[in-house]
N, C-alpha and C positions, 0 to 999 in steps of 0.2 A: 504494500500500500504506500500512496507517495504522502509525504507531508512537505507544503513547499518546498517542489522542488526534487523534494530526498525519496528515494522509492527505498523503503525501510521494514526492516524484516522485525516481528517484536518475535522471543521465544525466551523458553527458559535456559540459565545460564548452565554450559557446561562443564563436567569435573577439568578438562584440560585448559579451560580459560580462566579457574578461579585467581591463580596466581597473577595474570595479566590484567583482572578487572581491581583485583585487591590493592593494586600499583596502581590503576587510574581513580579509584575512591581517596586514597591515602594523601596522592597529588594534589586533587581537588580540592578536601578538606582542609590540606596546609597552606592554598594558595587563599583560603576561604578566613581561616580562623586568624593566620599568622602574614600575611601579606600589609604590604606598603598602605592600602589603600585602608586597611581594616583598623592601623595602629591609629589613621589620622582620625577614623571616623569615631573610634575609641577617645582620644584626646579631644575630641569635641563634645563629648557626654559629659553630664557631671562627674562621674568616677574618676574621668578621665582630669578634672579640674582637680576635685578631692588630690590626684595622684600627682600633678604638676607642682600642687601647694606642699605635699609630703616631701616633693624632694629640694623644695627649695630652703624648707626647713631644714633639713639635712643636712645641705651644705653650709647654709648658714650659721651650725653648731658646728663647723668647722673654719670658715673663713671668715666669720665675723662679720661679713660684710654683705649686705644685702643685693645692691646692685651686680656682685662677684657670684652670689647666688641663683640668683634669676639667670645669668646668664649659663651657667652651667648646668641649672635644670632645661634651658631652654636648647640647651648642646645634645646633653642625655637623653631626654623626656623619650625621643624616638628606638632610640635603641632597646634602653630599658622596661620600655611598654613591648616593643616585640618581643624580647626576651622571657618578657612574663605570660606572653599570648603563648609564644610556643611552648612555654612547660607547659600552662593552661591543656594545650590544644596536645603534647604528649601524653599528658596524665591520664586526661580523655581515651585516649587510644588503646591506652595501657589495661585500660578494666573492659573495654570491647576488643583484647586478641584472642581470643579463640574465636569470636563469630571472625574476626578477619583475616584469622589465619587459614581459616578452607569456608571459602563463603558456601560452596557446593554441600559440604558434609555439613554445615550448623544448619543453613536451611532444611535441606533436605531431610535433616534426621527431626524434623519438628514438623508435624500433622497442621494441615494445611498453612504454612508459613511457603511462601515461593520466592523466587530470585531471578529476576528477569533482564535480559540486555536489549537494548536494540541494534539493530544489524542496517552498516550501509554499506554496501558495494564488499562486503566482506569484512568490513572492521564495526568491533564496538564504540558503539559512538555516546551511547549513555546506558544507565542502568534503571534499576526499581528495584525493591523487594516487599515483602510483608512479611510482619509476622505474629501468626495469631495468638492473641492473648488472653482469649476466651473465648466459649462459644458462638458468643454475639461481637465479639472486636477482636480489631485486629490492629497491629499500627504498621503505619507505610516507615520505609528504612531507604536511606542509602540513593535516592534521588540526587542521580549526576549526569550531566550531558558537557561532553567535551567543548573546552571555548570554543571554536572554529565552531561548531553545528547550533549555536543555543541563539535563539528567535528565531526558529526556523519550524519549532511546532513538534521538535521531538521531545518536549518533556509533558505536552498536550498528549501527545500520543501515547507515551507512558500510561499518564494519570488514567484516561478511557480506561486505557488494559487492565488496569490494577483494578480500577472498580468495577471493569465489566465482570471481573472473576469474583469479588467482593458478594458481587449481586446473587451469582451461582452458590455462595458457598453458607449462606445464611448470616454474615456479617450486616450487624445493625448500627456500627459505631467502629468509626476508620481513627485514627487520634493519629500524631507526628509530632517532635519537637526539630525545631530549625531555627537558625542564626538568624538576629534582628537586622544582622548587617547582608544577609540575603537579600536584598528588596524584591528581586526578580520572582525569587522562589515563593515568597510572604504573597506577591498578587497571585501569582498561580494557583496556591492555594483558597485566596481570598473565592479568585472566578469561578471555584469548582465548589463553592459553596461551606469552605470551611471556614470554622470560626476563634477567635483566640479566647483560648479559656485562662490563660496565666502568665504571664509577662516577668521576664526574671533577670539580669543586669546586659546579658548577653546572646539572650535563646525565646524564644515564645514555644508555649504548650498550644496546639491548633488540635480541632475535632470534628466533623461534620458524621451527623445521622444520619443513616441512611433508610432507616426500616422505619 
């Protein structure tokens, strides 16, 4: 089926590509949690103020001097936020390695949780998964489509798939948590009828009924 453009194959992920899709989730996420764009957008939050005033305190119990301080928080400020994103964004990692060490065998060994990729021209170009967490719910996972392909309708095509299977399987309630600084991802959700139930320094909890 073509989505602008893309004639794209959706199916479920196989045991010889989990190692390959495992590497495109990982990238994603770092470029997601710990990148350039995410430290400024961070530093423009209140945390982000709270954390510029912390360090200029800092230096200030050291160089005595105010204007010497400001200016060395305003040197650091970018490093030391990414720094703290990326242990953020390791530690994270570190309590989800076994689902992302064989995405194929965590899925699969869990009643009806799925892992799906879509397929263009032979390469994966994004993913999906669920996974079920009760009779009636289930939560969507791992939603990525590679820079080059993304406005182009393959994470549209995704969502359909995920919920077209949702509707088969007796699923009354889809739930996700996903990064504030996603905007892209936050409408996508919004359009497909989801709603934020909880809002937290760096993440929203989203849910939509379905039954």
């Amino acid at each position: 089926m073509k989505s602008d453009g893309l004639s794209i194959d959706i199916r479920e992920l196989r045991q010889e590509e989990a190692s390959e899709v495992r590497d495109m989730i990982m990238s994603g996420l770092c470029q997601q949690n710990a990148s350039h764009r995410t430290v400024v957008k961070v530093l423009r939050m209140p945390v982000g103020w709270l954390w510029v005033g912390f360090l200029v305190v800092s230096f200030y119990s050291v160089t005595s001097s105010l204007p010497e301080s400001a200016t060395l928080a305003a040197v650091t400020c970018l490093p030391f936020t990414w720094a703290l994103l990326y242990a953020r964004f390791r530690i994270k990692r570190h309590f989800e390695r076994l689902e992302l060490q064989d995405l194929y065998t965590w899925y699969g060994s869990r009643a009806g949780s799925k892992f799906w990729v879509a397929v263009c021209e032979g390469k994966i170009i994004g993913t999906i998964a669920l996974h079920r967490t009760s009779d009636n719910a289930a939560k969507l996972k791992r939603m990525t489509v590679l820079p080059r392909f993304r406005g182009r309708g393959v994470a549209t095509r995704l969502m359909k798939h995920c919920e077209e299977y949702c509707g088969t399987q007796g699923v009354e309630r889809i739930h996700l948590r996903t990064s504030q600084f996603q905007q892209d991802a936050v409408r996508l959700y919004l359009k497909f009828g989801y709603t934020i139930t909880e809002k937290f320094t760096f993440s929203l909890n989203m849910e939509k009924l379905t039954g």
